[in-house]
C-alpha positions as a Markdown table, in Angstrom:
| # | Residue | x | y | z |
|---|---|---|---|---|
| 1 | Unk | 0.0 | 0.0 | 0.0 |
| 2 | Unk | 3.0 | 2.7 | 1.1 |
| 3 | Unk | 4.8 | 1.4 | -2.2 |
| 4 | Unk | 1.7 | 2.1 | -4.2 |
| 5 | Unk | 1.4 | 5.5 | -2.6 |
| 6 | Unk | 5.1 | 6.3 | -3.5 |
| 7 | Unk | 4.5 | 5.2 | -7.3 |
| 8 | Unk | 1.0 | 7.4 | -7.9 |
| 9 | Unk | 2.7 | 10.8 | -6.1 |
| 10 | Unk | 5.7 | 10.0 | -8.0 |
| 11 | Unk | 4.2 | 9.9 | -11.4 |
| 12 | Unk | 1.9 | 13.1 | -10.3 |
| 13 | Unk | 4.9 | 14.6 | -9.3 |
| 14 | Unk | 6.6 | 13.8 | -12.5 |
| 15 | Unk | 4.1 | 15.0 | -14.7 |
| 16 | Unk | 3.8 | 18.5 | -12.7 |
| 17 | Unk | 7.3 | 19.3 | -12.4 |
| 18 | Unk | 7.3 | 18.8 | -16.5 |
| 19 | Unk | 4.2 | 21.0 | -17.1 |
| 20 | Unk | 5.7 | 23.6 | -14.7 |
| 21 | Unk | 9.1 | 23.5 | -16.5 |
| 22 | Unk | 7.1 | 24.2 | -19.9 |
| 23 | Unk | 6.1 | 27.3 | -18.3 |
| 24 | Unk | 9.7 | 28.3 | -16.7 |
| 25 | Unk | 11.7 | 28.3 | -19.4 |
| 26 | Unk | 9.6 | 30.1 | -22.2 |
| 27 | Unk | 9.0 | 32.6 | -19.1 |
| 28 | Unk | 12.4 | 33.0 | -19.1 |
| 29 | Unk | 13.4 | 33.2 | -22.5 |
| 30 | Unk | 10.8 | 36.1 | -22.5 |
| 31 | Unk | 12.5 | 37.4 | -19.8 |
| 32 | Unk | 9.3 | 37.7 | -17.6 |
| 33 | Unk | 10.6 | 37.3 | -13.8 |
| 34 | Unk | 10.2 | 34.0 | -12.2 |
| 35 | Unk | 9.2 | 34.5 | -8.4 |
| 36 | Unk | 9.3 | 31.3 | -7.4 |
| 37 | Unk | 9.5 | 27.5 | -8.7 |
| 38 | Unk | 8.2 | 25.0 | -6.4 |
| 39 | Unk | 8.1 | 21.3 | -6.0 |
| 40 | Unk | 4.9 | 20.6 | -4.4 |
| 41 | Unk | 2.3 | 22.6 | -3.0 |
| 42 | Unk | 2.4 | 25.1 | -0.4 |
| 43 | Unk | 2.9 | 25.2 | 2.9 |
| 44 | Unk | 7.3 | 25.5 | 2.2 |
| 45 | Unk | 9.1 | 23.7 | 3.9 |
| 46 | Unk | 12.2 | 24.9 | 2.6 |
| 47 | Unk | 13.5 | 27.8 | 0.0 |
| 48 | Unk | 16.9 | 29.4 | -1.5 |
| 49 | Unk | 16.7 | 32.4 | -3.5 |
| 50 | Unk | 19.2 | 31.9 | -6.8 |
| 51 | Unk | 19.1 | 35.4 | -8.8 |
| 52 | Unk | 15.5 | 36.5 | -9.0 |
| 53 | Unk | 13.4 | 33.5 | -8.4 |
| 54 | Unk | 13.0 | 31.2 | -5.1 |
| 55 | Unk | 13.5 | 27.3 | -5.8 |
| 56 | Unk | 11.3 | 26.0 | -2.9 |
| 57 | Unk | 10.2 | 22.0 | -1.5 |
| 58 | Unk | 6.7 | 22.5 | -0.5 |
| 59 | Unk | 4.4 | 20.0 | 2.0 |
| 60 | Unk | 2.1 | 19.2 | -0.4 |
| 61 | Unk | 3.4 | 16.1 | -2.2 |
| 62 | Unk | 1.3 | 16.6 | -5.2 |
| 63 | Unk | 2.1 | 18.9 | -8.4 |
| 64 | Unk | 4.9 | 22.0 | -8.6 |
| 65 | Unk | 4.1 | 25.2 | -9.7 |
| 66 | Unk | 5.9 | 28.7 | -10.6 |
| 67 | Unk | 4.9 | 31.4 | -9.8 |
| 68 | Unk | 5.4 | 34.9 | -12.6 |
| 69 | Unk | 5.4 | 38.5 | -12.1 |
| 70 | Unk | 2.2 | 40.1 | -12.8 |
| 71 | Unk | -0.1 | 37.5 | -14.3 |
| 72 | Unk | -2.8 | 39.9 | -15.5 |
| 73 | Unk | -1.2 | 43.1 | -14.3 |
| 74 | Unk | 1.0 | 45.1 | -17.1 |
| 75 | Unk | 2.2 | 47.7 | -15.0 |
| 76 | Unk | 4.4 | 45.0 | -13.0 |
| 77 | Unk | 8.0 | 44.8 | -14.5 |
| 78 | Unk | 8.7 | 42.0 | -16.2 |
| 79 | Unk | 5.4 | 40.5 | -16.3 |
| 80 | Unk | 3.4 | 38.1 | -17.9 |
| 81 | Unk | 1.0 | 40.6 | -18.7 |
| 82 | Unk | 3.4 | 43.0 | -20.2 |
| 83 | Unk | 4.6 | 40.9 | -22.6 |
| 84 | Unk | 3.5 | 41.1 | -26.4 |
| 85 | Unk | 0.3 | 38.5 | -26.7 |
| 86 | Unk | 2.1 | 35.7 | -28.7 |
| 87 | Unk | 4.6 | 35.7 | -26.0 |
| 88 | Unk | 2.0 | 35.1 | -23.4 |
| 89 | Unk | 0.7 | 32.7 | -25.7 |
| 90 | Unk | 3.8 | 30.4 | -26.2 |
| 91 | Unk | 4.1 | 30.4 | -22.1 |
| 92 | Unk | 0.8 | 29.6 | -21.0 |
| 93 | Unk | 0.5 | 26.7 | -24.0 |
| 94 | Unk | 4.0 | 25.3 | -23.0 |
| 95 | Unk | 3.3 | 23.9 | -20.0 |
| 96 | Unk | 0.4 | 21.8 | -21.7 |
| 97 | Unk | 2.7 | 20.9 | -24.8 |
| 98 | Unk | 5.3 | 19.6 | -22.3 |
| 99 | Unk | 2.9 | 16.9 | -20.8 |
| 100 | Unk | 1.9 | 15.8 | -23.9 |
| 101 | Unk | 5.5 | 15.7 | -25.3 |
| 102 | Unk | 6.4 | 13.8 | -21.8 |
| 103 | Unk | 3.4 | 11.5 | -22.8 |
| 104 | Unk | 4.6 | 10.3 | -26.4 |
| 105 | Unk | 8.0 | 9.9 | -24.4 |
| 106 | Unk | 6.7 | 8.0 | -21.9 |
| 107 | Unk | 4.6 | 5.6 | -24.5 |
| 108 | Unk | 7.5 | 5.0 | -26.3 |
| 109 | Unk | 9.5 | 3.9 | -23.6 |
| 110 | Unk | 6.6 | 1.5 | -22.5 |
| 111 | Unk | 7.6 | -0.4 | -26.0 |
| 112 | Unk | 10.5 | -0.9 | -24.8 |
| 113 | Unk | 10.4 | -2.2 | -22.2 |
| 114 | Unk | 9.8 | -6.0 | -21.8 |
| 115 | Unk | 6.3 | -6.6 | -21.8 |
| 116 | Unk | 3.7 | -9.1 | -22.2 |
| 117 | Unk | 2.2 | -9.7 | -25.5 |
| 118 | Unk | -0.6 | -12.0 | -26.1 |
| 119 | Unk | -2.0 | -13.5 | -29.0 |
| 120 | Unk | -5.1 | -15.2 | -29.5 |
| 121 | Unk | -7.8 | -15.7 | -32.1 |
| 122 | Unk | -11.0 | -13.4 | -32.0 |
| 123 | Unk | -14.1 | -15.9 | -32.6 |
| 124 | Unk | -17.5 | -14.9 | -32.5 |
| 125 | Unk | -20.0 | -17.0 | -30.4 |
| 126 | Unk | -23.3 | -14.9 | -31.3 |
| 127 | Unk | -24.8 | -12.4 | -33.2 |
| 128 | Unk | -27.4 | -10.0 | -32.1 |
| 129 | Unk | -30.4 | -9.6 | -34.5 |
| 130 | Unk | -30.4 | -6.4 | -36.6 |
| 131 | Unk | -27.3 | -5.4 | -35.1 |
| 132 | Unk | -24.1 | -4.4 | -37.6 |
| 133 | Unk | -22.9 | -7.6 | -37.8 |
| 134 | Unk | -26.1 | -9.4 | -38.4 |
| 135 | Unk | -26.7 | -7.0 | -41.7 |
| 136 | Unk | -22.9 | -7.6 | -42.5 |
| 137 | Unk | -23.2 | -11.3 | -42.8 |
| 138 | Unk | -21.0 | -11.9 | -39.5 |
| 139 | Unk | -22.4 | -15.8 | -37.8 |
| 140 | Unk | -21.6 | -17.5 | -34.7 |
| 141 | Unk | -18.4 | -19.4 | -35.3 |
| 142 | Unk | -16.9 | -16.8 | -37.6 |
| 143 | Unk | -13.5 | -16.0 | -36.9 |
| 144 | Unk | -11.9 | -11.9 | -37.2 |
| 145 | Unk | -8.9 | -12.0 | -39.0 |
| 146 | Unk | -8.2 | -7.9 | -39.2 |
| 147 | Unk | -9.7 | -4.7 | -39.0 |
| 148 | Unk | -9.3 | -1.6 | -41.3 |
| 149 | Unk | -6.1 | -3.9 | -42.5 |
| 150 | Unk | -4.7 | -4.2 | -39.2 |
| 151 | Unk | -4.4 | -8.2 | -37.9 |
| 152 | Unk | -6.3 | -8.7 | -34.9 |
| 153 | Unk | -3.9 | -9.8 | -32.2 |
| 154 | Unk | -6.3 | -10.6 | -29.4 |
| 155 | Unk | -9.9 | -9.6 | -28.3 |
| 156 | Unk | -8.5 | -6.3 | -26.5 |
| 157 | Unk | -7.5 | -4.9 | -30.0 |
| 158 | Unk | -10.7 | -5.4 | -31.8 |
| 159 | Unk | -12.4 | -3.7 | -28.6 |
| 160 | Unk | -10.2 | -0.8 | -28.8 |
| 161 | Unk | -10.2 | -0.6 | -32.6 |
| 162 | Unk | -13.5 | -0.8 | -32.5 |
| 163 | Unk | -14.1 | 2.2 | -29.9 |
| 164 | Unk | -11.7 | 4.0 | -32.5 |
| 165 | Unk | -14.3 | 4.0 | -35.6 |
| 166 | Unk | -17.5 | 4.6 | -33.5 |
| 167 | Unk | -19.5 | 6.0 | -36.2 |
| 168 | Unk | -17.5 | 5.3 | -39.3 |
| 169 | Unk | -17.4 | 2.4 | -42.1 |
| 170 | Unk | -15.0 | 0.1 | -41.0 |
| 171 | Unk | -13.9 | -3.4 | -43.2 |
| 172 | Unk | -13.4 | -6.6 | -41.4 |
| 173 | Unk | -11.8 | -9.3 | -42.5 |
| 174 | Unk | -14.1 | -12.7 | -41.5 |
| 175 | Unk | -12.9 | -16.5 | -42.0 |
| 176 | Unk | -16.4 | -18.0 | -41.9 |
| 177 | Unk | -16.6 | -21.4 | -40.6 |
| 178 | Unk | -16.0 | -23.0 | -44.0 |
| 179 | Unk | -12.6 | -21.7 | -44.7 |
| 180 | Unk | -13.9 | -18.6 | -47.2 |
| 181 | Unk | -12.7 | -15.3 | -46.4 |
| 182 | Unk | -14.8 | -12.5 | -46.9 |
| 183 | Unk | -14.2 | -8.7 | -46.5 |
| 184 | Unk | -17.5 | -6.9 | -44.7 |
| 185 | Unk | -18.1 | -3.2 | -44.0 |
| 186 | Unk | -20.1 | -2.4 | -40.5 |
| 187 | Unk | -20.7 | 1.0 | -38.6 |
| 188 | Unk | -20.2 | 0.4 | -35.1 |
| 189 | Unk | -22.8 | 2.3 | -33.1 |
| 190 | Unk | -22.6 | 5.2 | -30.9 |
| 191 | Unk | -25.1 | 4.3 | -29.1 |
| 192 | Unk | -25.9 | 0.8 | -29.6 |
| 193 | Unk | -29.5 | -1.1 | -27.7 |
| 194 | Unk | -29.1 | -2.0 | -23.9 |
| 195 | Unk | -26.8 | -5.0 | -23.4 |
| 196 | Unk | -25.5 | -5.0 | -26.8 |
| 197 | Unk | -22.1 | -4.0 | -27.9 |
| 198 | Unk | -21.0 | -1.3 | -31.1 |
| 199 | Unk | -21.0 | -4.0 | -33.4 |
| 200 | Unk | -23.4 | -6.6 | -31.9 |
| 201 | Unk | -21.0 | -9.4 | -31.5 |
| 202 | Unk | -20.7 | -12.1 | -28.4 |
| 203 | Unk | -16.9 | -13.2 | -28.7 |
| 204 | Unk | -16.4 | -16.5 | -27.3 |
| 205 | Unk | -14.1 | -15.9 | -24.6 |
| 206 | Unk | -12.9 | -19.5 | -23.8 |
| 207 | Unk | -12.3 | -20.6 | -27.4 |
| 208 | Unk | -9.7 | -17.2 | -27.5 |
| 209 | Unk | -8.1 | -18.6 | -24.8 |
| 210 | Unk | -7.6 | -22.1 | -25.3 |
| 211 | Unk | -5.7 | -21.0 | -28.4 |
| 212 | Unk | -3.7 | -18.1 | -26.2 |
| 213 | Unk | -0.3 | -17.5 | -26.5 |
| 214 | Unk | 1.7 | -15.2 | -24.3 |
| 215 | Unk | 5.1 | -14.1 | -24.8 |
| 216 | Unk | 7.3 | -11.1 | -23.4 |
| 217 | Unk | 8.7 | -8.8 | -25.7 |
| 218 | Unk | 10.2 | -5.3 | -25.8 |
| 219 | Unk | 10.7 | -3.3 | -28.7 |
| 220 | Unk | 13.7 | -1.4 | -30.6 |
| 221 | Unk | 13.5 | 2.2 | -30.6 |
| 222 | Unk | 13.0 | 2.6 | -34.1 |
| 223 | Unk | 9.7 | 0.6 | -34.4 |
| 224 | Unk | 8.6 | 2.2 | -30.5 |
| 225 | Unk | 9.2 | 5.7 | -31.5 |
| 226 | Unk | 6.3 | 5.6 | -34.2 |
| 227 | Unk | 4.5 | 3.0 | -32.3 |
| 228 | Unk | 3.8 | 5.6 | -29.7 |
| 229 | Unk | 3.4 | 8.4 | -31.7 |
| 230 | Unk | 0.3 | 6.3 | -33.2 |
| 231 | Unk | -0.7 | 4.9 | -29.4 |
| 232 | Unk | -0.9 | 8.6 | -28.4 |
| 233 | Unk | -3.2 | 9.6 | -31.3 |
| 234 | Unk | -5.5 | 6.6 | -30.4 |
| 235 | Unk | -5.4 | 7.7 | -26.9 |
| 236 | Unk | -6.8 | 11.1 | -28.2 |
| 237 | Unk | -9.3 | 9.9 | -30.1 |
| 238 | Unk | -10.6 | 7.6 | -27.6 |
| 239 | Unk | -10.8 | 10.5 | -24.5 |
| 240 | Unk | -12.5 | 12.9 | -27.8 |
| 241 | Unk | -15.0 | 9.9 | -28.1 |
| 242 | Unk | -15.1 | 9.2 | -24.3 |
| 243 | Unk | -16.4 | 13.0 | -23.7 |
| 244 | Unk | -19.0 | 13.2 | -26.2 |
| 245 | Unk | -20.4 | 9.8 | -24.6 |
| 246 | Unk | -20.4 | 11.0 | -21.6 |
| 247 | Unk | -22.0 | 14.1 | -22.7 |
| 248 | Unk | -24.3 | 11.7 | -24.4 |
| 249 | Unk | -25.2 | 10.0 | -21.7 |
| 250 | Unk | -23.8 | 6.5 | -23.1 |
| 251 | Unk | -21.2 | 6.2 | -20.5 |
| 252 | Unk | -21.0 | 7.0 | -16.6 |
| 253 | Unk | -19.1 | 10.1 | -16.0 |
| 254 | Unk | -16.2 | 9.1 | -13.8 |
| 255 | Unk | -14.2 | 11.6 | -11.9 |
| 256 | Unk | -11.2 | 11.1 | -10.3 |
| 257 | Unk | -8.2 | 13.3 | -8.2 |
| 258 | Unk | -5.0 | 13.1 | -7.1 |
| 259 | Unk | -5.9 | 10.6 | -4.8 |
| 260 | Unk | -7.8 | 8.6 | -7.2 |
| 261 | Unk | -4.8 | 9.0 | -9.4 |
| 262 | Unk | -2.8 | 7.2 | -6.5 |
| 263 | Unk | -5.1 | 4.4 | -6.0 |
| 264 | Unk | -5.5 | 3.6 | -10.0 |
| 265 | Unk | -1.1 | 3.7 | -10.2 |
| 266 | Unk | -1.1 | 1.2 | -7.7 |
| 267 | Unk | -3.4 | -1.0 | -9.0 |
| 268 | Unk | -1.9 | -0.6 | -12.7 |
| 269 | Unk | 1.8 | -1.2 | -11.0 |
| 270 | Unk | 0.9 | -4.6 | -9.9 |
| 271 | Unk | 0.8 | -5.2 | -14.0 |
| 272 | Unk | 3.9 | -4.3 | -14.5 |
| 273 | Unk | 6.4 | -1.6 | -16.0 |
| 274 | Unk | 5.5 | -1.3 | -19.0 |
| 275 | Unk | 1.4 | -1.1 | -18.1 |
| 276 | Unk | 2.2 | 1.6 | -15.6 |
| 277 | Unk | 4.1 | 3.9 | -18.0 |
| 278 | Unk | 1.3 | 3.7 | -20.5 |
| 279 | Unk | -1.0 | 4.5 | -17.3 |
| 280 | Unk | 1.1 | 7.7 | -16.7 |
| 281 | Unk | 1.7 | 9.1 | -20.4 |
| 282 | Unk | -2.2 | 8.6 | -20.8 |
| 283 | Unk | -2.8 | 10.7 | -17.7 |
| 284 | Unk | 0.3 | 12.6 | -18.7 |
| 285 | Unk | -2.2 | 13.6 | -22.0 |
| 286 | Unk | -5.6 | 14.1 | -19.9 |
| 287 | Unk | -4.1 | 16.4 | -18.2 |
| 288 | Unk | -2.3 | 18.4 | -20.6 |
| 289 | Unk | -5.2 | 18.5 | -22.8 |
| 290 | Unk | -8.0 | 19.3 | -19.7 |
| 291 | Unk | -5.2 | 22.5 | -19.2 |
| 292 | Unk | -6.4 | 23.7 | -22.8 |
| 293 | Unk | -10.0 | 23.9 | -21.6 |
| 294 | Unk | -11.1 | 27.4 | -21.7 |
| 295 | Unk | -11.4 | 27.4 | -17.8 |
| 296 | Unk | -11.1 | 30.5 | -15.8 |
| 297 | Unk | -7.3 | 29.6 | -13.2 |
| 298 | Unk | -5.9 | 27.2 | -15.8 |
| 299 | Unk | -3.8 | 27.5 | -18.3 |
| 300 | Unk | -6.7 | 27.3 | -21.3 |
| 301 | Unk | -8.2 | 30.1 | -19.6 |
| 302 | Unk | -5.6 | 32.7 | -19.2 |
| 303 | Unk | -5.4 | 32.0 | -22.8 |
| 304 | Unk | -9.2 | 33.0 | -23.8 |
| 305 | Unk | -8.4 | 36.4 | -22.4 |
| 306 | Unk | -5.2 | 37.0 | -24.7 |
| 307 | Unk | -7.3 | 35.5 | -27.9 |
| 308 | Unk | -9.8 | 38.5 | -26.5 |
| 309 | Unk | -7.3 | 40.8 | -26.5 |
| 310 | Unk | -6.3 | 40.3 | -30.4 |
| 311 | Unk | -9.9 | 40.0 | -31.4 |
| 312 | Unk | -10.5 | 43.1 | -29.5 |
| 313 | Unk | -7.4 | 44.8 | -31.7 |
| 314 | Unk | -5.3 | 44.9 | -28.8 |
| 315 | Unk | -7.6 | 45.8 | -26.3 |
| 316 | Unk | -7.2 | 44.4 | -22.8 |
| 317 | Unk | -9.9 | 43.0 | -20.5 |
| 318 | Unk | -9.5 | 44.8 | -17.3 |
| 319 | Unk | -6.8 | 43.1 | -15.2 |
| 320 | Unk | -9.3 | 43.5 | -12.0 |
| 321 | Unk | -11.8 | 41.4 | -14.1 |
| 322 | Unk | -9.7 | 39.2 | -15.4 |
| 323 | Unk | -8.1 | 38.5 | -11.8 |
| 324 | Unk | -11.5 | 38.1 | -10.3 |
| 325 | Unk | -12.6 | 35.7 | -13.0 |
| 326 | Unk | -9.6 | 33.3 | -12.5 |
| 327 | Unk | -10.1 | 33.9 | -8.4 |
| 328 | Unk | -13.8 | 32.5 | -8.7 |
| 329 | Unk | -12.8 | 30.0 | -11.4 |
| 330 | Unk | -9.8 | 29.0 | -8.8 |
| 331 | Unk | -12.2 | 28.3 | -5.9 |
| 332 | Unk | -14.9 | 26.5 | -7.8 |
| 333 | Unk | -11.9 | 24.3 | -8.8 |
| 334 | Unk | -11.2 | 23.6 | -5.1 |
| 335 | Unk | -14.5 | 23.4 | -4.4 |
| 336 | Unk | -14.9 | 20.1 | -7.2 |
| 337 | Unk | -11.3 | 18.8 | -6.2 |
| 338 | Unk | -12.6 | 18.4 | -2.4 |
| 339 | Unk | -16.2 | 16.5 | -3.9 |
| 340 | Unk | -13.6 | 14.8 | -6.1 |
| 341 | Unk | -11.0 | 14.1 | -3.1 |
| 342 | Unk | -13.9 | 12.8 | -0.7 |
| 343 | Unk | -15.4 | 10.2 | -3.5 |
| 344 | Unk | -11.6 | 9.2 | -3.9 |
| 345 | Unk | -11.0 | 8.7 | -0.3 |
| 346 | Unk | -14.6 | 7.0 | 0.0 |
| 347 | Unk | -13.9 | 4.7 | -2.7 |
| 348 | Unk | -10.7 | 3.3 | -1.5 |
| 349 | Unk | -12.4 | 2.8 | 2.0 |
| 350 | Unk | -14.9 | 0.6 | 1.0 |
| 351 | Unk | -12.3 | -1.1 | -1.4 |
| 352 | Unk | -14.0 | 0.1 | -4.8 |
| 353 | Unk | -11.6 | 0.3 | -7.8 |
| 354 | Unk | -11.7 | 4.2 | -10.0 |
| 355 | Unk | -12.0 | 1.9 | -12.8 |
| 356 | Unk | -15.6 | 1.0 | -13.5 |
């Protein structure tokens, strides 16, 4: 449990020291002053003033932050706000681009790394009636050879793929029980009938696994680099589908902080190495692309009011309103981080897994 703790603040930590530094050093090469860079959250603990900027260890364990001159104020020299607009621009997006960056690093890496790799055939048991693969042909007994060209490796894949073309013609390559092949086109369904999955198929589980074969394998550089850079473009897709569902009401909205964060590392570590570093570039992403929200406090927020200003020809919002925007936007965020926090804490009390 301590161990698990360690791993989830340590991959938080990661990930905010990394967004941070995004912001740090294009505030610097802008020469905006720096007042403070800190590791954790205040309380400090400790701090040591190096030029113009205070490098501090804070007792919060969670996150980093720094800390610029003048945020919305242009009469503060060398401040954020004084700089020209693309200059505030390029600071407030880096620390966002940084997380993301770190997550394509961090998914190549996983492809390294020695993992577990299983193959197994992906054989359909039932159809349901009306359903894409009953008007495609698709029978019980059927076996999936590929998708969109890509072989099927195991069930997981054609689940994922399958999440991945919600909505859109997608060809399947079917070996029918007779030994023809046949290529079919299906639509998998946003919003497919109660019980039912996007395309309508029952895979037969236990004939997949008595034909499973599970290796360990880690892969050279050269084939993880673009492997990740694909994984990471998957990933987006599947959060951009993920929201509009939930939006749509086809999927439970599931909310999860820092501490949730903790629990879900721990259970992921018990995987492996290579499953836990997926598990942190893919939170890695979330949260640099949640920070490009347009959402007074964060980063995507600060950034509506500069987009203002051009549109506006140059013309600033008031710095009062624009500081009392982000202060109310700041507190509602604290205010759904402690709802957030107490489900968390609640969950991992009565032993529930984040993960529905």
């Amino acid at each position: 449990m301590i161990l698990n703790i360690i791993i989830g603040i340590i991959i938080i930590s990661i990930i905010a020291i990394v967004h941070e530094l995004g912001h740090f050093f294009t505030a610097r090469a802008f020469k905006v002053r720096v007042e403070e860079f800190g590791l954790g959250l205040p309380p400090r603990l400790i701090g040591k003033k190096w030029g113009q900027t205070i490098y501090s260890i804070n007792a919060i364990p969670f996150g980093a932050f720094v800390k610029m001159a003048g945020e919305v104020d242009p009469d503060v020299p060398d401040s954020l706000a004084s700089k020209k607009p693309y200059q505030r621009l390029i600071v407030l997006a880096a620390g966002s681009v940084m997380t993301i960056i770190l997550a394509f690093l961090v998914l190549s890496v996983a492809f390294m790394v020695p993992h577990t790799a299983v193959t197994e055939p992906v054989i359909v048991k039932d159809i349901a009636p009306g359903s894409p693969a009953a008007m495609a042909g698709i029978a019980a007994g059927d076996r999936i050879i590929s998708i969109n060209g890509d072989a099927l490796e195991n069930v997981a894949y054609l689940i994922r793929k399958t999440q991945l073309n919600l909505g859109e013609e997608t060809q399947l390559l079917i070996k029918h029980r007779d030994g023809l092949e046949e290529l079919v086109i299906v639509v998998p369904r946003w919003k497919p009938p109660e019980g039912q999955g996007a395309i309508g198929i029952v895979l037969d589980l236990e004939a997949s696994a008595r034909d499973r074969t599970v290796t360990r394998r880690g892969l050279p550089f050269w084939e993880a680099i673009p492997k990740g850079a694909a994984q990471l473009i998957e990933i987006s897709v599947l959060y951009k589908e993920g929201l509009i569902a939930m939006i749509a009401g086809t999927a439970p909205a599931v909310l999860v902080g820092p501490v949730g964060i903790v629990q879900m590392a721990g259970e992921v570590a018990e995987a492996g190495l290579s499953p836990l570093l997926e598990f942190a570039a893919i939170i890695s992403f979330i949260l640099g692309i949640i920070n490009f929200f347009p959402i007074p406090a964060v980063d995507g927020g600060r950034i509506v009011f500069v987009v203002l200003e051009w549109l506006r020809g140059g013309k600033r919002v008031s710095p009062r309103i624009e500081g009392l925007v982000h202060t109310i936007g700041f507190l509602l965020i604290i205010a759904v981080a402690i709802i957030i926090t107490y489900q968390d804490i609640l969950r991992i009390i009565t032993g529930e897994s984040p993960v529905p």
